[in-house]
C-alpha positions in Angstrom: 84.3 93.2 90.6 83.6 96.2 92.4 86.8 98.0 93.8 85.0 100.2 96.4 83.9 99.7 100.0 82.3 102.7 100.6 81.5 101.8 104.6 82.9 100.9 107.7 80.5 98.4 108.0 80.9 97.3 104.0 84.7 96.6 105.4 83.6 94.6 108.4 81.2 92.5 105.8 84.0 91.7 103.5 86.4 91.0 106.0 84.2 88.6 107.7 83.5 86.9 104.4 87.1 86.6 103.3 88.0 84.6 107.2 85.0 82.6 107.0 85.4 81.1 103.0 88.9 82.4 101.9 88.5 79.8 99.0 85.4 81.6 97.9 86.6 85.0 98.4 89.8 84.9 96.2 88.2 82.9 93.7 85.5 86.2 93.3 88.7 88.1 92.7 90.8 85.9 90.7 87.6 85.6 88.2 88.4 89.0 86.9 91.4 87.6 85.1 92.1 86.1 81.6 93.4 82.5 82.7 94.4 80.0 79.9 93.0 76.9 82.8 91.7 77.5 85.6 92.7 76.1 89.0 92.3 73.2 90.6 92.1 73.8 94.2 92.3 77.8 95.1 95.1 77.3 97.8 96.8 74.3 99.7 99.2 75.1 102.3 101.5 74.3 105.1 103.3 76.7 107.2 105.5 73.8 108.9 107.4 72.8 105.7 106.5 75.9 104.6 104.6 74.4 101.1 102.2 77.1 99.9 100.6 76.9 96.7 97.6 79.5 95.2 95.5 78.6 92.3 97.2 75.1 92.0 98.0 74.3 88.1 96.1 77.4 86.7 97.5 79.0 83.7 98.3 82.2 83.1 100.4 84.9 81.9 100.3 88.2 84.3 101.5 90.2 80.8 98.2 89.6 79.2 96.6 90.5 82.1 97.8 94.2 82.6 98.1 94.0 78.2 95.7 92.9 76.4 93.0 92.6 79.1 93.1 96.3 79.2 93.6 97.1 74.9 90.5 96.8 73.7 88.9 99.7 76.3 91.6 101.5 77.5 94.8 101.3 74.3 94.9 105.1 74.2 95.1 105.8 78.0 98.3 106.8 79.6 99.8 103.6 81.5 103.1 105.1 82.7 103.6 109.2 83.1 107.3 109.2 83.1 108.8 112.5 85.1 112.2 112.9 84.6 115.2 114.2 87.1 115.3 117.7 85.4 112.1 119.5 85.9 113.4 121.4 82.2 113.8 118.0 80.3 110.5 116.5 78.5 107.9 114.5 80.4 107.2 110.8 78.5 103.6 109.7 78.4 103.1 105.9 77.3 99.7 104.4 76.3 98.5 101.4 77.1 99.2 100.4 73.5 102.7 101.8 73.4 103.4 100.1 76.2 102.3 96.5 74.6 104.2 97.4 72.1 107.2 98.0 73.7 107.0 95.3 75.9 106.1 93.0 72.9 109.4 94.3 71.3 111.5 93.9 74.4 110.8 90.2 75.0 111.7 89.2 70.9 115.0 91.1 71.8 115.8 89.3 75.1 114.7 86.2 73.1 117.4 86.6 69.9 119.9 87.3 72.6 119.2 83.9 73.7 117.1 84.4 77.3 114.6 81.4 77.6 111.9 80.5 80.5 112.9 80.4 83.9 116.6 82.1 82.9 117.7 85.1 85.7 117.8 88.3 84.4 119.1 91.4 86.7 117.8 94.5 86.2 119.9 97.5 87.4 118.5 100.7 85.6 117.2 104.1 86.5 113.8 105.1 87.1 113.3 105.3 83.4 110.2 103.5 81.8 112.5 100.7 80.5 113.2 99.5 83.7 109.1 98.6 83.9 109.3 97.2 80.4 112.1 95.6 81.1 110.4 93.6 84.4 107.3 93.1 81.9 109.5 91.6 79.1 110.4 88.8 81.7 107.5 88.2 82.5 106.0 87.9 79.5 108.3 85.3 78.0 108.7 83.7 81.3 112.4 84.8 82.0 112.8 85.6 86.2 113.7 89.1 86.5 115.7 90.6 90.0 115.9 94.4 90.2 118.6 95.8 91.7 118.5 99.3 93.4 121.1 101.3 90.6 122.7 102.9 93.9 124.0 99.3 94.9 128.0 98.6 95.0 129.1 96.4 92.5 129.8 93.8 95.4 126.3 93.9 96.5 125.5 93.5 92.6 127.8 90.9 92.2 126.4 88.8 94.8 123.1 89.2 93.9 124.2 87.8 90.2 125.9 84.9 91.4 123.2 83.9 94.1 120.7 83.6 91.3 122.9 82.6 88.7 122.0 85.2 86.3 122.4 84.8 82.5 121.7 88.7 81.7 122.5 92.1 83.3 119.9 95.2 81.6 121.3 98.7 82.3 122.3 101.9 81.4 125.1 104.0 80.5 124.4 106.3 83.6 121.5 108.0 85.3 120.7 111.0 86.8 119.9 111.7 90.2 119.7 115.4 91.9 122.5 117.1 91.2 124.9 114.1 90.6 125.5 111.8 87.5 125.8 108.2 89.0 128.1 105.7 86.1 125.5 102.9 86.1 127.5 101.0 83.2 131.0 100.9 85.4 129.7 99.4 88.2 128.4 96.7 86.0 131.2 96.2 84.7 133.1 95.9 88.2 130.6 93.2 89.3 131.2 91.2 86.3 135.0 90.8 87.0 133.6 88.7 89.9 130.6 86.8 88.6 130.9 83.8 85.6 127.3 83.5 84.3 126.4 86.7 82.3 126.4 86.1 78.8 124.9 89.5 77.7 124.4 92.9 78.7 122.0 95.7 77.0 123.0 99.1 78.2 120.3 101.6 77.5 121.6 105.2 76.2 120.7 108.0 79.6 123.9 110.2 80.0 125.7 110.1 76.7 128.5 109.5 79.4 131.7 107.4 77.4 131.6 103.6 78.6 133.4 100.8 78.3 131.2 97.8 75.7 132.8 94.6 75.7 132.9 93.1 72.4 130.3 89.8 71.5 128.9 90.4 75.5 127.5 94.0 75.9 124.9 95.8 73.3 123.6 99.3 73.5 119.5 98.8 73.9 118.4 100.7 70.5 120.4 98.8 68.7 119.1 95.7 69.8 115.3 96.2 69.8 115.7 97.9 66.0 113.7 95.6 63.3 112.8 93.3 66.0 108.9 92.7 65.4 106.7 94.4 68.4 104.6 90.9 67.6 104.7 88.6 70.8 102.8 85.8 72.2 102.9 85.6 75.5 104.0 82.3 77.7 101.9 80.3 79.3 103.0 80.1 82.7 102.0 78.1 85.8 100.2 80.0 88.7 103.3 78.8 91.2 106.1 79.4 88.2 108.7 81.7 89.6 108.2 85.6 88.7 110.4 87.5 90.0 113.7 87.2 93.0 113.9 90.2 95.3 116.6 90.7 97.2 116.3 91.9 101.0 119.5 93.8 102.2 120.3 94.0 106.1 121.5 91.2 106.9 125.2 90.2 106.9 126.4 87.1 105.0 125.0 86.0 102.1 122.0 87.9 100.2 118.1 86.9 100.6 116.6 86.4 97.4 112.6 86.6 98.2 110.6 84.2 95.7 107.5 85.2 94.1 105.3 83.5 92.2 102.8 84.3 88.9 99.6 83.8 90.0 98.5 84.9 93.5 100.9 87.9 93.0 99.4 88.9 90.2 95.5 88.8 92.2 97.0 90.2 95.2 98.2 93.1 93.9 95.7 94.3 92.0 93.1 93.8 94.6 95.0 95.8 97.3 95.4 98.8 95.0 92.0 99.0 94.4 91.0 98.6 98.0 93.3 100.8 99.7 93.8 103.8 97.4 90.3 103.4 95.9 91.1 103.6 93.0 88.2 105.0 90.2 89.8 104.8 86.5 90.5 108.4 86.0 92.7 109.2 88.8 96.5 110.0 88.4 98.1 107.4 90.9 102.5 108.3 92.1 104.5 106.4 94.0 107.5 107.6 94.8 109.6 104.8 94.8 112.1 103.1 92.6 111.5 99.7 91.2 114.1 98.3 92.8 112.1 98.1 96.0 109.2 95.9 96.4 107.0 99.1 96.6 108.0 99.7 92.9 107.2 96.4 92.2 103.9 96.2 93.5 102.5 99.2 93.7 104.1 101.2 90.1 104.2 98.3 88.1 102.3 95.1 88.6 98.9 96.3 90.7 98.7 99.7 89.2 99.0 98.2 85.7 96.7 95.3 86.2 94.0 97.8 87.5 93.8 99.7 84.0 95.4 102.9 86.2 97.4 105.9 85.5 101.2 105.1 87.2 104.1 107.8 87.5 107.6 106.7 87.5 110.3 109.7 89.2 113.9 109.3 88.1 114.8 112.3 90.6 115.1 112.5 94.5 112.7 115.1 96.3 114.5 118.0 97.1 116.2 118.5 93.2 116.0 121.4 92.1 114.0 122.8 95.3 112.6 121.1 98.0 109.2 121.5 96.0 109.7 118.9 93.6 106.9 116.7 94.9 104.5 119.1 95.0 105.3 120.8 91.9 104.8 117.1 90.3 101.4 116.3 92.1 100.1 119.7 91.0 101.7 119.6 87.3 99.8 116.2 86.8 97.0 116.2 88.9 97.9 113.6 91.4 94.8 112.3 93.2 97.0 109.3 95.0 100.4 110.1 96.7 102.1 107.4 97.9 105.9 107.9 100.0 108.2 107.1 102.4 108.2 108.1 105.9 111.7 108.8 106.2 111.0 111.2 102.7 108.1 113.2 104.6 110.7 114.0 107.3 113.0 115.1 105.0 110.7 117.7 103.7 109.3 118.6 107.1 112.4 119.7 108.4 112.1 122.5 105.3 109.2 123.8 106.8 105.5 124.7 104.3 107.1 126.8 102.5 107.6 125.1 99.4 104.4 123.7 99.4 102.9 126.9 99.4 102.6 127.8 96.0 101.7 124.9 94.8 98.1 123.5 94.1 97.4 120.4 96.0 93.8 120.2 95.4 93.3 117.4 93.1 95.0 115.1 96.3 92.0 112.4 97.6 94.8 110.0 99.2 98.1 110.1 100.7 99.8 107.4 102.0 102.8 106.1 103.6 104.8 102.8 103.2 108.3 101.5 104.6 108.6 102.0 107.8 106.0 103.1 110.9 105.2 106.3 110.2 106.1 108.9 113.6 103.1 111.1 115.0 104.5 114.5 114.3 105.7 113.3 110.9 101.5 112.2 110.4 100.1 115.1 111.3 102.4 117.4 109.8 101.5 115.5 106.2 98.2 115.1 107.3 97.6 118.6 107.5 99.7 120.2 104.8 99.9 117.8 101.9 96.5 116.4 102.5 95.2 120.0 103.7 93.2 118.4 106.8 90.8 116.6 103.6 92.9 113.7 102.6 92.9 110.1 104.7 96.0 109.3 105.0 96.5 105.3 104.1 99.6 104.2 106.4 100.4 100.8 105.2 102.3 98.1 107.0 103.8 95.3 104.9 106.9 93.6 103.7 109.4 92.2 100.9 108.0 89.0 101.6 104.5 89.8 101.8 104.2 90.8 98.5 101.7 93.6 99.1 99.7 95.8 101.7 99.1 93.9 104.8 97.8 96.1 107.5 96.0 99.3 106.3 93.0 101.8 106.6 91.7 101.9 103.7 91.3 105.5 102.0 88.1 107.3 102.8 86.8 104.4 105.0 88.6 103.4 107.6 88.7 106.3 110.9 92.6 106.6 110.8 94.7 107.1 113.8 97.7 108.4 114.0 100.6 106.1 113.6 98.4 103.3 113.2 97.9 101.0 110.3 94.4 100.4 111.7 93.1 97.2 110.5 94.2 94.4 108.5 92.9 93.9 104.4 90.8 91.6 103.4 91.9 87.9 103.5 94.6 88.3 106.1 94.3 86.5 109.1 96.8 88.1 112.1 97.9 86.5 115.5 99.2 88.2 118.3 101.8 85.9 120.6 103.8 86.3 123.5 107.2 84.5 123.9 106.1 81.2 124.6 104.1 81.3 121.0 100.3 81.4 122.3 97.8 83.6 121.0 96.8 86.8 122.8 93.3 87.3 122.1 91.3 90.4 122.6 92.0 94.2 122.8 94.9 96.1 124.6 97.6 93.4 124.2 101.1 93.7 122.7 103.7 90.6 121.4 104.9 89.5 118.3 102.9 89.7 115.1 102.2 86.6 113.3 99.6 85.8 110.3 97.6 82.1 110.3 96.5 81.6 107.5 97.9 82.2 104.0 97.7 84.8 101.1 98.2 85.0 97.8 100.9 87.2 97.2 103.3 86.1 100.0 107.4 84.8 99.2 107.4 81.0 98.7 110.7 80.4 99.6 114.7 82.0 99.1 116.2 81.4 96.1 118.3 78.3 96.6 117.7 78.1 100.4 114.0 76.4 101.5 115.8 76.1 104.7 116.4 79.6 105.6 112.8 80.4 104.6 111.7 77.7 107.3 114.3 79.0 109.5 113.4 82.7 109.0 109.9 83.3 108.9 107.9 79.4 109.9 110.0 78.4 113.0 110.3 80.8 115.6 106.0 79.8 116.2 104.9 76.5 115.0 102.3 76.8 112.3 102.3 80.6 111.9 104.5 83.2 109.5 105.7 85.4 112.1 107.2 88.9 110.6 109.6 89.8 112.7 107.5 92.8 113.8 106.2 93.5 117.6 103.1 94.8 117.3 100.5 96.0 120.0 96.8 96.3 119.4 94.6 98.9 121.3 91.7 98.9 122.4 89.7 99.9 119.5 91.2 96.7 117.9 93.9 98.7 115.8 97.4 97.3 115.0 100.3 99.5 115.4 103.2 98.1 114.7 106.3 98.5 117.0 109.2 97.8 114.8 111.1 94.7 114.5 111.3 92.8 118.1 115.0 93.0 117.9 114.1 96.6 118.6 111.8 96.3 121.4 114.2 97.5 124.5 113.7 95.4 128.0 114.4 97.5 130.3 114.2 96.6 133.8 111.7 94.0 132.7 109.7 96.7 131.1 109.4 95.9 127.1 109.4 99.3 125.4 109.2 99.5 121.4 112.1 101.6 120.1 109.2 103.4 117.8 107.5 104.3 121.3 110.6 106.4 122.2 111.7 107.9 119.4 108.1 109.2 118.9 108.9 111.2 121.8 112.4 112.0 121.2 111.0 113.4 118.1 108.4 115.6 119.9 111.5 117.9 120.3 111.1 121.1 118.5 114.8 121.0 117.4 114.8 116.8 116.8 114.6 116.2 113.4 115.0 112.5 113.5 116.1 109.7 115.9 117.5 105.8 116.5 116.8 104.6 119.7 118.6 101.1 120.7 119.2 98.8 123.5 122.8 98.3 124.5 124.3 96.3 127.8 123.4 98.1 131.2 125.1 96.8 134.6 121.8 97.8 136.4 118.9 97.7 134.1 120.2 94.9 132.0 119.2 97.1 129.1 119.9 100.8 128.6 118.3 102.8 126.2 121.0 104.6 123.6 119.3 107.5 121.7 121.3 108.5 118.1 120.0 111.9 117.3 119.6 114.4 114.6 119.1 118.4 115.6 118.9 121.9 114.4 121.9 123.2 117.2 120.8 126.5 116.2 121.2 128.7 119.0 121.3 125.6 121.4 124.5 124.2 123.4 124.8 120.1 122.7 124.6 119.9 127.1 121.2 121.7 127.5 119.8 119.9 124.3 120.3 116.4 125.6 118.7 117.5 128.9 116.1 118.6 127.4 115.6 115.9 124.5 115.6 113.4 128.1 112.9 115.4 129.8 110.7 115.7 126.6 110.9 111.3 126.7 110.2 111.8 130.6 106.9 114.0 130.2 105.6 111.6 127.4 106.1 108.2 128.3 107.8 108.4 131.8 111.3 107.9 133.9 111.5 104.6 132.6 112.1 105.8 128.5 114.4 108.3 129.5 117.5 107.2 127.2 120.5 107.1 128.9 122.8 108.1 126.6 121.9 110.6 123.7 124.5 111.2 121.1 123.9 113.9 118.7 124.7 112.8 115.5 125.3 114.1 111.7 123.0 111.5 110.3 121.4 108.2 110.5 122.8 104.9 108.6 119.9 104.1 106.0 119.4 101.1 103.3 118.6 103.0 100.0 114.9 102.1 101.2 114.7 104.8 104.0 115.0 102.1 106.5 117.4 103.1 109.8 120.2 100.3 110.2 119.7 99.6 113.9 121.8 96.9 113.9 125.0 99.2 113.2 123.7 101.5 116.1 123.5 98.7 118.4 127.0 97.6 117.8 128.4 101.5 118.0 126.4 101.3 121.2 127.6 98.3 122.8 131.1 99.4 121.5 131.5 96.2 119.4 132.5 97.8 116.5 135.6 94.9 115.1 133.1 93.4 112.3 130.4 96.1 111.0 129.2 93.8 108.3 129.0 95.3 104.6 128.2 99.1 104.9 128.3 99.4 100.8 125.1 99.0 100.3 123.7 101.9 102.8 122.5 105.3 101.4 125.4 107.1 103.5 128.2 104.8 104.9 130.3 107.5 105.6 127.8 108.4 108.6 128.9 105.8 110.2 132.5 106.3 111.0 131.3 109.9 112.1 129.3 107.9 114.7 131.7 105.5 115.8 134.2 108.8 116.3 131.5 110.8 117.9 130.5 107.7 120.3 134.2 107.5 121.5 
């Protein structure tokens, strides 16, 4: 199939045909893959139970499909440019072929060591190509692989193990990141000491740092794939056969473990990477993200991969050595689609264009955004300095349980606006409610955002928990997935999304999206990034408690806040004005990027006896600073 839409009105035609015969639609794209049977019904669904089911008893094996369905044309192309941490250390290129190969290799090896269909295998591993093969290895021999962000405590790891009752743990000795060395291999070890169902553990060589290998249960990695044939044939696998668990951290309590399945994944990531980056088969496609986020799931690995494309994988952060790193990569290989993090565009703005400078950005066609809602002075500021004024920039809205890109322009077609994610993809039906659950039809309307119908790539269930799937995303409306997301669509029929409704702020009966206000906030020449939260008010009900992050250069605290609360006053009016504004060191972050209101609202409402685990954030020791700065 074709993989551009080169009009507005080309969009509006496929989107139209994808509502009226969804059946029809995703069969068109699931007929560019290699399927040992093909299905019986293209989708039957529920959203009460929930019971969802794509392609229903196709067979297939998604391995083959980014493999061998791509050998014959395109063996010699790179598959995965591999850029290490140190700029000075060699850059890997693996073929199409070489990656069969080594994928081929990887799955006898997890085989001898005894991993069969349907086991759990954790991944916890740098951002080094074996991490991919690793997640390909799984998948080709039908083994269900859950990544694990290598930055996650060993009681976050050791949950995660026993929650899916994982027979195997791949890692590494160490890996690099910036400046630091981070002792992969020890942290392992401290999760096992808590966990009883790991029989084995291959520990790829990184560091050279010393570890610790326990006898008949841990093997280094070259040691174990050496002799093994690189000759594999693939498992057949069920379209609705488990792929992979991915874990969503947050939450207090017990770890999420989002449920994917083989088949509609498989057709739904590839079709979105096509669509939305517009893709052509020489471009040089990064994402910036690790594997152990969705992102890296879908969008380095599986739809890159099954589109025949060019992926790079970064084992570094983007300020190591300089604050050029990104650019130095992009121009180095050519990028022509850069794909990032809101919260890693910040970083970088607040060093200014200098060290973009002197870097060549001109083989850029598409930059995009993913994670969180992307601010307006954070848009434009990427907009007109990566992207040089030339580049669309594709802001997509989607989720860990989504599976892939939701809500999106799509590059080159769509008129973009900032902080919008425009219009939704192909195939995906939205609903806006209010409280009460009825629909809000029209333009200019605001509530919760919901989807109606199904698509192929979205969670099927929690690991070893239907209920809290029901309970979490099927119950709050009857009949609809709801996201958790507020959302408010203008009046040219755009979607921009407002944050989760636990951060939408009532004050004084006015419903205010905390994005709204920290937009503002952030309007501040001297802001470099804000929290905004509810918290108990005698009078309003709600006040509005703004956490903020500022150069002080030259400025007192006192006239700063003023200020900051007049900049919210000219912009959205009296009624945004926070009422507290606490300048702060930094802001509590998941390793994703994504701000940890739910600490801030606690620190605000002074209800700070149980803060729930703070392990697994990217800086906990922000948030005693916080707590002491708040009292």
């Amino acid at each position: 199939m074709s993989n551009k839409i080169q009009t507005l009105g080309g969009y509006i035609h496929e989107y139209s045909k994808s509502i009226q015969n969804p059946e029809e639609f995703w069969s068109r794209v699931a007929d560019s893959f290699h399927w040992h049977q093909r299905w019986d019904n293209v989708v039957e669904w529920d959203f009460v139970g929930p019971d969802v089911k794509w392609f229903t008893n196709s067979k297939l094996n998604i391995t083959e499909n980014l493999l061998e369905r791509h050998l014959f044309v395109l063996g010699n192309k790179p598959a995965i440019i591999w850029e290490p941490n140190d700029p000075e250390e060699a850059v890997r290129t693996i073929t199409y072929r070489q990656l069969y190969e080594m994928v081929c290799q990887f799955a006898n090896t997890m085989k001898a060591q005894g991993i069969q269909k349907g086991d759990r295998v954790i991944i916890y591993m740098p951002m080094v190509p074996e991490a991919a093969v690793a997640m390909l290895a799984c998948a080709r021999i039908g083994a269900v692989h859950s990544v694990v962000f290598a930055g996650f405590s060993a009681t976050s790891l050791a949950d995660r193990i026993n929650d899916c009752e994982a027979k195997m743990v791949l890692t590494s000795d160490g890996n690099f990141r910036g400046n630091k060395k981070i002792p992969v291999k020890a942290v392992v070890d401290e999760a096992l000491e808590n966990t009883n169902t790991i029989e084995k553990v291959i520990v790829l060589h990184r560091t050279g740092d010393e570890v610790t290998m326990k006898e008949g249960r841990d093997v280094w990695w070259h040691e174990a794939i050496e002799g093994v044939s690189a000759v594999n044939e693939a498992e057949v696998m069920d379209s609705e056969d488990m792929l992979f668990i991915l874990y969503t951290s947050g939450s207090t309590g017990k770890p999420k473990g989002v449920v994917h399945t083989c088949g509609g994944y498989m057709v739904y990531t590839y079709y979105t990477f096509q669509y939305v980056f517009q893709y052509s088969p020489v471009d040089v496609y990064w994402c910036t993200a690790d594997v152990g986020w969705i992102t890296g799931h879908s969008y380095i690995v599986y739809g890159p991969l099954l589109a025949g494309a060019t992926t790079i994988m970064f084992e570094g952060v983007p300020t190591f050595p300089e604050a050029g790193r990104f650019w130095a990569i992009c121009e180095k290989h050519k990028v022509n689609q850069f794909y990032t993090a809101p919260t890693a565009i910040r970083a970088l703005q607040a060093y200014g264009t200098e060290p973009i400078q002197p870097h060549d950005l001109s083989s850029l066609k598409v930059i995009g955004s993913v994670g969180e809602p992307i601010n307006e002075e954070a848009w434009h500021w990427y907009h007109d300095h990566v992207g040089k004024g030339r580049c669309p920039i594709v802001d997509t809205w989607w989720q860990t349980e989504t599976g892939g890109i939701m809500v999106s322009p799509i590059a080159g077609v769509t008129p973009t606006k900032p902080s919008y994610a425009t219009l939704p993809l192909p195939g995906i039906q939205l609903a806006i409610l209010d409280n009460d659950g009825n629909e809000l039809k029209g333009n200019s309307v605001e509530g919760n955002l919901c989807v109606k119908f199904p698509w192929p790539s979205m969670l099927r269930t929690t690991y070893g928990d239907h209920e809290r799937c029901r309970q979490t995303y099927f119950s709050s409306f009857k009949g609809y997935y709801f996201t958790g997301d507020g959302v408010k669509r203008d009046e040219d029929g755009y979607y921009r999304i407002l944050g989760r409704v636990d951060d939408v702020i009532n004050v004084s009966g006015h419903r205010m999206g905390t994005a709204e206000v920290e937009n503002a906030i952030n309007e501040h020449p001297k802001v470099v990034e804000s929290a905004v939260v509810g918290y108990p008010h005698d009078i309003k009900g709600q006040g509005i408690y703004a956490y903020v992050i500022c150069d002080m250069e030259g400025r007192s605290e006192e006239n700063l806040i003023q200020e900051i609360r007049e900049t919210v006053n000219k912009i959205i009016g009296p009624i945004a004005k926070p009422d507290k504004v606490q300048i702060v060191p930094g802001l509590p972050k998941t390793r994703s990027g994504k701000i940890m209101r739910r600490i801030l609202r606690k620190i605000a409402s002074a209800d700070t006896g149980n803060m729930g685990d703070t392990s697994t954030l990217l800086n906990p020791e922000v948030v005693d600073q916080i707590m002491e700065g708040a009292r």
